[in-house]
C-alpha positions as CSV (number, residue, x, y, z in Angstrom):
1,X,55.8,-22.8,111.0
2,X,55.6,-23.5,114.8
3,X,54.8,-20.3,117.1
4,X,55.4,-20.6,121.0
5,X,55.1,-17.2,122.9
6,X,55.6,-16.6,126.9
7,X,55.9,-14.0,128.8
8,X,56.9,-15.1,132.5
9,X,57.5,-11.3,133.0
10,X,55.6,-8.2,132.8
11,X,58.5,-6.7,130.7
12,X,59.6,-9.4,128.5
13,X,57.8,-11.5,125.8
14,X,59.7,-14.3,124.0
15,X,58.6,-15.8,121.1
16,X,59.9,-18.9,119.3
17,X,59.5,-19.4,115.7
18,X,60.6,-22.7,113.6
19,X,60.3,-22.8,109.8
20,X,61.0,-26.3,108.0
21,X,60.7,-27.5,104.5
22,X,57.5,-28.4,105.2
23,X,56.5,-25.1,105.1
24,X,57.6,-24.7,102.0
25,X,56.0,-27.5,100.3
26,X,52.5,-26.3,102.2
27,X,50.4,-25.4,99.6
28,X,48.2,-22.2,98.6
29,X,46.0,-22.3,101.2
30,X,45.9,-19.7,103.7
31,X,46.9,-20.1,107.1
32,X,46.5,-17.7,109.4
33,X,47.2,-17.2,113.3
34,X,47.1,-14.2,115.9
35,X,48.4,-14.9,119.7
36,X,47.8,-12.2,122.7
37,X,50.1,-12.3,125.7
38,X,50.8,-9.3,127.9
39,X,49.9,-6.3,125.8
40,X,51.7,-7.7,122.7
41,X,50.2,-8.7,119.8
42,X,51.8,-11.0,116.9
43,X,49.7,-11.9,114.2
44,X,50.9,-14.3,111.1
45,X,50.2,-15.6,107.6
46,X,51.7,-17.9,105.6
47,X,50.6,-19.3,102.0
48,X,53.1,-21.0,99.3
49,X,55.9,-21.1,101.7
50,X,55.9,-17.3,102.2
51,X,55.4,-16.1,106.2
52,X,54.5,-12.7,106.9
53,X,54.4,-12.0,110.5
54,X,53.1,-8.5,112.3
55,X,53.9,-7.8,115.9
56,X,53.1,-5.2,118.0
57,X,53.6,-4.3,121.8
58,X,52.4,-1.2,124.1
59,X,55.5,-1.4,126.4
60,X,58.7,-3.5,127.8
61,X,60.9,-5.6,125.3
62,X,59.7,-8.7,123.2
63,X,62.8,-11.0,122.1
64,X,62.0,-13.5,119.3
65,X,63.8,-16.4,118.9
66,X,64.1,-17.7,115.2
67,X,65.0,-21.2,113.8
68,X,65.0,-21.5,109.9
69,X,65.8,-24.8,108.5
70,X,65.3,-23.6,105.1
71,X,67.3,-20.8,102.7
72,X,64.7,-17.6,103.2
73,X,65.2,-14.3,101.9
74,X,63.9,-12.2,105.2
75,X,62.6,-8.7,105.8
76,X,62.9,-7.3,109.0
77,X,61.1,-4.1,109.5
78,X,60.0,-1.4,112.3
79,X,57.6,1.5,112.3
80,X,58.0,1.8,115.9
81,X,60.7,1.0,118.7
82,X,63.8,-0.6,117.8
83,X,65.4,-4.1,117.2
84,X,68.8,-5.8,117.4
85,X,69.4,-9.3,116.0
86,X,72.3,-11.7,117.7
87,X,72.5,-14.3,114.9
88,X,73.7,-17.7,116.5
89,X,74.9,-19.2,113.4
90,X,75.0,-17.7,109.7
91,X,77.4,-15.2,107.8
92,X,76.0,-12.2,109.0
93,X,76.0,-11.8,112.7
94,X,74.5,-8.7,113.7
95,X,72.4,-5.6,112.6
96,X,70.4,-2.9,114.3
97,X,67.2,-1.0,113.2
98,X,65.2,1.4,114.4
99,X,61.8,3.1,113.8
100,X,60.9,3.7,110.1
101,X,63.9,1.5,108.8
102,X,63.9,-2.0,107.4
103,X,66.2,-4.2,105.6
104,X,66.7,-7.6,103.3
105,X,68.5,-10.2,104.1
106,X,69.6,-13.3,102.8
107,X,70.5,-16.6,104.0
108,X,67.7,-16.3,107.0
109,X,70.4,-17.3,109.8
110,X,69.6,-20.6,111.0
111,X,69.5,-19.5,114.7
112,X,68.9,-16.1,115.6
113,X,67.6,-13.8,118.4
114,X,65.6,-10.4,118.3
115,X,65.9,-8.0,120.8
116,X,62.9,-5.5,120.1
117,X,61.9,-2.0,121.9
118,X,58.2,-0.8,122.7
119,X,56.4,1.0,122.1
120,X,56.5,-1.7,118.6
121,X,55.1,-2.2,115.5
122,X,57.1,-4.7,113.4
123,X,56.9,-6.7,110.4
124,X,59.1,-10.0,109.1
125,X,58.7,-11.6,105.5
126,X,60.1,-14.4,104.9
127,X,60.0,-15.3,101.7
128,X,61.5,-18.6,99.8
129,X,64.2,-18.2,97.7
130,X,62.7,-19.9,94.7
131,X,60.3,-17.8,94.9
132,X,62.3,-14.7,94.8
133,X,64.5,-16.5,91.8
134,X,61.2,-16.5,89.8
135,X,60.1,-13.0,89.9
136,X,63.6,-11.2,89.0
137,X,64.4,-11.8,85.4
138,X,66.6,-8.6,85.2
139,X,70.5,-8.9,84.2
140,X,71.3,-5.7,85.0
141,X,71.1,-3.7,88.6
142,X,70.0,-5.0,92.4
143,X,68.0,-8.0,90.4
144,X,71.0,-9.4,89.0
145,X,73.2,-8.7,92.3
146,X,70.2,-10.7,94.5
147,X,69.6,-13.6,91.8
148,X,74.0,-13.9,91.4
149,X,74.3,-14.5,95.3
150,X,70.9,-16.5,95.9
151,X,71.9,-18.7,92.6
152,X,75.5,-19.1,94.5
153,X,74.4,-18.9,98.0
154,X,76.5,-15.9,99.0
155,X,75.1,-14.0,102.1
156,X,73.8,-10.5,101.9
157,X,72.0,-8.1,103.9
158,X,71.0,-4.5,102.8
159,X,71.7,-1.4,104.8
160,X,68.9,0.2,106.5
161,X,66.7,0.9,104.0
162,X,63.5,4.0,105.0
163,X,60.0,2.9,105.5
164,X,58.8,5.6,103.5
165,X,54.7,6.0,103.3
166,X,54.3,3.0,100.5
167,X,55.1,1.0,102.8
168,X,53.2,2.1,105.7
169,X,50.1,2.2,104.1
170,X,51.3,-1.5,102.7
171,X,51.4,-2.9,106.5
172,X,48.5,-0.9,107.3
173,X,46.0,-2.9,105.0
174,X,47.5,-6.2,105.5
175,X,47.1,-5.3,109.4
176,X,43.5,-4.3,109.2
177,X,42.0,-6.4,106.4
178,X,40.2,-9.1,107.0
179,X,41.8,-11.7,105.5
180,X,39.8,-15.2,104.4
181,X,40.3,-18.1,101.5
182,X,41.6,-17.2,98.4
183,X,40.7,-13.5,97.9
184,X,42.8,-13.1,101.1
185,X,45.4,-15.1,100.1
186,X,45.2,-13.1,97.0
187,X,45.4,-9.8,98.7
188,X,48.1,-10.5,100.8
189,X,50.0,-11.9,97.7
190,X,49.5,-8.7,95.8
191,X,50.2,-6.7,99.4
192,X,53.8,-8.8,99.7
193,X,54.7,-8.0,95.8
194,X,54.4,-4.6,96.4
195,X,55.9,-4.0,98.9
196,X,59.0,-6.2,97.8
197,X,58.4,-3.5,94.2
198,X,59.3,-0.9,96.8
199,X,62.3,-2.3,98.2
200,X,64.0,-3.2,94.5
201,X,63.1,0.7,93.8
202,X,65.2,1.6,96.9
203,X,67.7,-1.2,96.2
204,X,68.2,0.1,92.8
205,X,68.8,3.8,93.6
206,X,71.4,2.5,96.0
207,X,73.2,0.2,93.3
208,X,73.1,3.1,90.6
209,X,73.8,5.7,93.2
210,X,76.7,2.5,94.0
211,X,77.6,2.1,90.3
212,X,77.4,5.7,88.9
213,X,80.0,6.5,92.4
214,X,82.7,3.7,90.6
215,X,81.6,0.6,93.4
216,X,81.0,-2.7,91.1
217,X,79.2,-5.5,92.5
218,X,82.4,-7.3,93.7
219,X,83.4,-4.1,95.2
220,X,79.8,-3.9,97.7
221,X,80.8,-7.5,98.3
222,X,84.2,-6.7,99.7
223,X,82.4,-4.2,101.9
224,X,80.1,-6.6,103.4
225,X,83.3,-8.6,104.0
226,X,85.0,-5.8,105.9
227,X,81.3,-5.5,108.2
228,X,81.7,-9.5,108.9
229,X,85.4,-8.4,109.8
230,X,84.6,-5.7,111.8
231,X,82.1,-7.9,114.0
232,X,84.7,-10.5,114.5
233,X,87.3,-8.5,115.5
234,X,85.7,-6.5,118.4
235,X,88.6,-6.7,120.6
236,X,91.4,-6.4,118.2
237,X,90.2,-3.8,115.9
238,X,92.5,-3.0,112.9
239,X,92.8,0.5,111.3
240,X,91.0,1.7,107.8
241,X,94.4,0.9,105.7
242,X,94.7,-2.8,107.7
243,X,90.7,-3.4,106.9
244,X,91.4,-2.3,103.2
245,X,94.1,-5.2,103.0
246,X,92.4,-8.0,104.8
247,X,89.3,-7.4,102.1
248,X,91.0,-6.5,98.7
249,X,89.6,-3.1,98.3
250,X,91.6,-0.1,98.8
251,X,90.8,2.3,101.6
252,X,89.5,5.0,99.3
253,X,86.9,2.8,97.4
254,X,86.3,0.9,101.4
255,X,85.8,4.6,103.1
256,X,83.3,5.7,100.8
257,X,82.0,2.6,99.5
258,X,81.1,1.5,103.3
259,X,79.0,4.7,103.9
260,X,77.1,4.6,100.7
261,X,76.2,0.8,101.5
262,X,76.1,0.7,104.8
263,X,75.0,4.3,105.6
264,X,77.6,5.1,108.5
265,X,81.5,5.2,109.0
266,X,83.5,2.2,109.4
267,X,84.8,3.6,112.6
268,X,80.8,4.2,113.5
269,X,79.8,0.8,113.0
270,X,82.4,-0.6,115.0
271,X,81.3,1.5,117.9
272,X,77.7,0.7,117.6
273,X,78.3,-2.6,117.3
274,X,81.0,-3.1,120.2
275,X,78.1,-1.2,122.2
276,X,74.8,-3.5,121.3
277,X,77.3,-6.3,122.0
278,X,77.7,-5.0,125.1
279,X,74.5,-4.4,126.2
280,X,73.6,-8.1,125.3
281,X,76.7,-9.4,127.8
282,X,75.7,-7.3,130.8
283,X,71.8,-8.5,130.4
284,X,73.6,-11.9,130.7
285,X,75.0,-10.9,133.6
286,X,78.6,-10.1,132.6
287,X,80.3,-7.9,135.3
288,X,81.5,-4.3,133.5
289,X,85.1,-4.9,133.4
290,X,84.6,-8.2,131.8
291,X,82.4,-6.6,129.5
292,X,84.8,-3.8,128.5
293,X,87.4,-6.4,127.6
294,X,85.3,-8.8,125.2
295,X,84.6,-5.6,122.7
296,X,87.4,-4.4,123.1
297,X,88.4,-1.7,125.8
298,X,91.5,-2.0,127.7
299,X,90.2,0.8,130.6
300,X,87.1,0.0,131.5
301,X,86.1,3.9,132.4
302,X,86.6,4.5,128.9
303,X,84.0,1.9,128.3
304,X,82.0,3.1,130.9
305,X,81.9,6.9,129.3
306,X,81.1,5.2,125.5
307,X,78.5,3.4,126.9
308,X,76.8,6.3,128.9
309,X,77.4,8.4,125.7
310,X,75.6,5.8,123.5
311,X,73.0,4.7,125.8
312,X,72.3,7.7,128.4
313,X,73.2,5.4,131.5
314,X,76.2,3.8,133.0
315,X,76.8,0.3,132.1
316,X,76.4,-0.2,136.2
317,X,72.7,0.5,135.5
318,X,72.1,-2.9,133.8
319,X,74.0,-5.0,136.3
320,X,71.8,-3.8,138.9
321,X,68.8,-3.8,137.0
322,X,69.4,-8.0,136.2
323,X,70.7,-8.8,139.4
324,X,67.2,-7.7,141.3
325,X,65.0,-9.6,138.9
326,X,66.5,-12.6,139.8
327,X,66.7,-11.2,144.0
328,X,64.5,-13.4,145.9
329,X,62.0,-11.8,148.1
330,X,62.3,-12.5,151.7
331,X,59.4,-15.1,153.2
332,X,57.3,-13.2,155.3
């Protein structure tokens, strides 16, 4: 794994990470890394192919920049602040968390970009999938679900799943032990299982809860097919019974399937979505109108009122806000 971090700005830390095959193929020995820039923090490990990263930062936003040249299966998690990934490439191209939610996702996207709130405390596991293949034996539940779309390299990603206090205390030794040689590579092993034990547990309530509710595992399929709809259809949205079609799944089973999964409404997560989206375009420096037509809005004031409803602050806010970072200061 390769690390670069900047921070040209007081406000804004990037960080570029690359994972190869290398990495896999890298041993047991335990590498380890922490980098200061700014007030952030990111600390890393990595051992048999298996990355687990900490980051943490006291104020402004911190964007990582991921490359993965290898199938991962990837955690993403916050105690603090929040985080929106714009995957460049992959199956999956978006999700949102916020403090005391994480997920699991699988393929890692090959190019993708994190957008992350302070005050932060983060964590990201990647973890290879042959590794993953070994531990779940299961051919029932969540353990057959993961081991039938890694085996067959179909894309998933869990909804938000709660960082409950297993977990905290989890990232909370790995973050203050002092990890050294093998009885830290040991302990962060042991650290990493556990907290992936944790996650099944959650995954499982979810798939009986799933099951015992009448969804099959082709059914939570379909409904990860109507998300990856959803987020390429900003601007021509189709209704719940349209949806239904386009997926195979009838808008009963797609209604309350998608809530149980995903933990929101279908019509929800397109308006979250179409409003992250938006907030990415107008940091690019996307003029509102424009804006309001590439998710989706044919009036722009009705854009304008979504946004301020989602956010707090007229769109207009962030166009002003980019255009005087890049004003140059008159010579004196």
């Amino acid at each position: 794994m390769q690390f670069d971090i900047t921070g040209n700005e007081k406000t804004e830390i990037c960080v570029s990470v690359s994972i190869s095959a290398g990495d896999v193929a890298s041993g047991k020995d335990l590498r380890q890394r922490t980098i200061h820039q700014n007030k952030a923090e990111l600390q890393w490990w990595s051992f048999e192919g298996i990355h687990i990263i900490l980051v943490k930062a006291e104020k402004g936003r911190l964007k990582i920049c991921n490359e993965v040249k290898e199938p991962y299966i990837t955690t993403y998690g916050l105690l603090t602040g929040d985080l929106v990934s714009e995957n460049i490439s992959g199956e999956i191209t978006f999700f949102n968390l916020t403090a005391g939610q994480h997920n699991l996702y699988y393929p890692a996207p090959l190019v993708n970009i994190l957008q992350m709130e302070a005050p932060l405390q983060a964590f990201i596991i990647y973890l290879p999938e042959q590794y993953l293949l070994r531990l779940l034996h299961n051919t029932q539940g969540i353990s057959s679900y993961l081991r039938d779309h890694i085996l067959n390299k179909k894309a998933f990603i869990t909804g938000a799943l709660p960082v409950n206090p297993n977990i905290y205390q989890i990232i909370n030794t790995i973050k203050t032990k002092q990890q050294h040689g093998d009885a830290g590579r040991i302990l962060l092993e042991a650290k990493m299982l556990e907290l992936l034990s944790v996650q099944l547990e959650q995954l499982d309530q979810t798939y009986i809860k799933s099951s015992s509710s009448f969804l099959k595992a082709h059914d939570i399929d379909k409904i990860y097919s109507a998300k990856l709809f959803i987020e390429e259809n900003i601007r021509t949205p189709c209704s719940l019974i349209e949806l239904s079609r386009k997926v195979g799944l009838n808008d009963f089973k797609l209604k309350k399937g998608f809530k149980e999964i995903l933990g929101t409404t279908v019509f929800s997560y397109l308006s979250d979505f179409r409003m992250e989206r938006a907030r990415q375009l107008l940091e690019q420096k996307r003029s509102v109108s424009e804006v309001a037509y590439e998710v989706g809005y044919k009036n722009p004031h009705h854009f304008t009122a979504a946004f301020k409803k989602k956010f707090g602050m007229l769109p207009s806010v962030i166009t002003k806000t980019m255009a005087a970072k890049n004003t140059i200061p008159p010579s004196a």
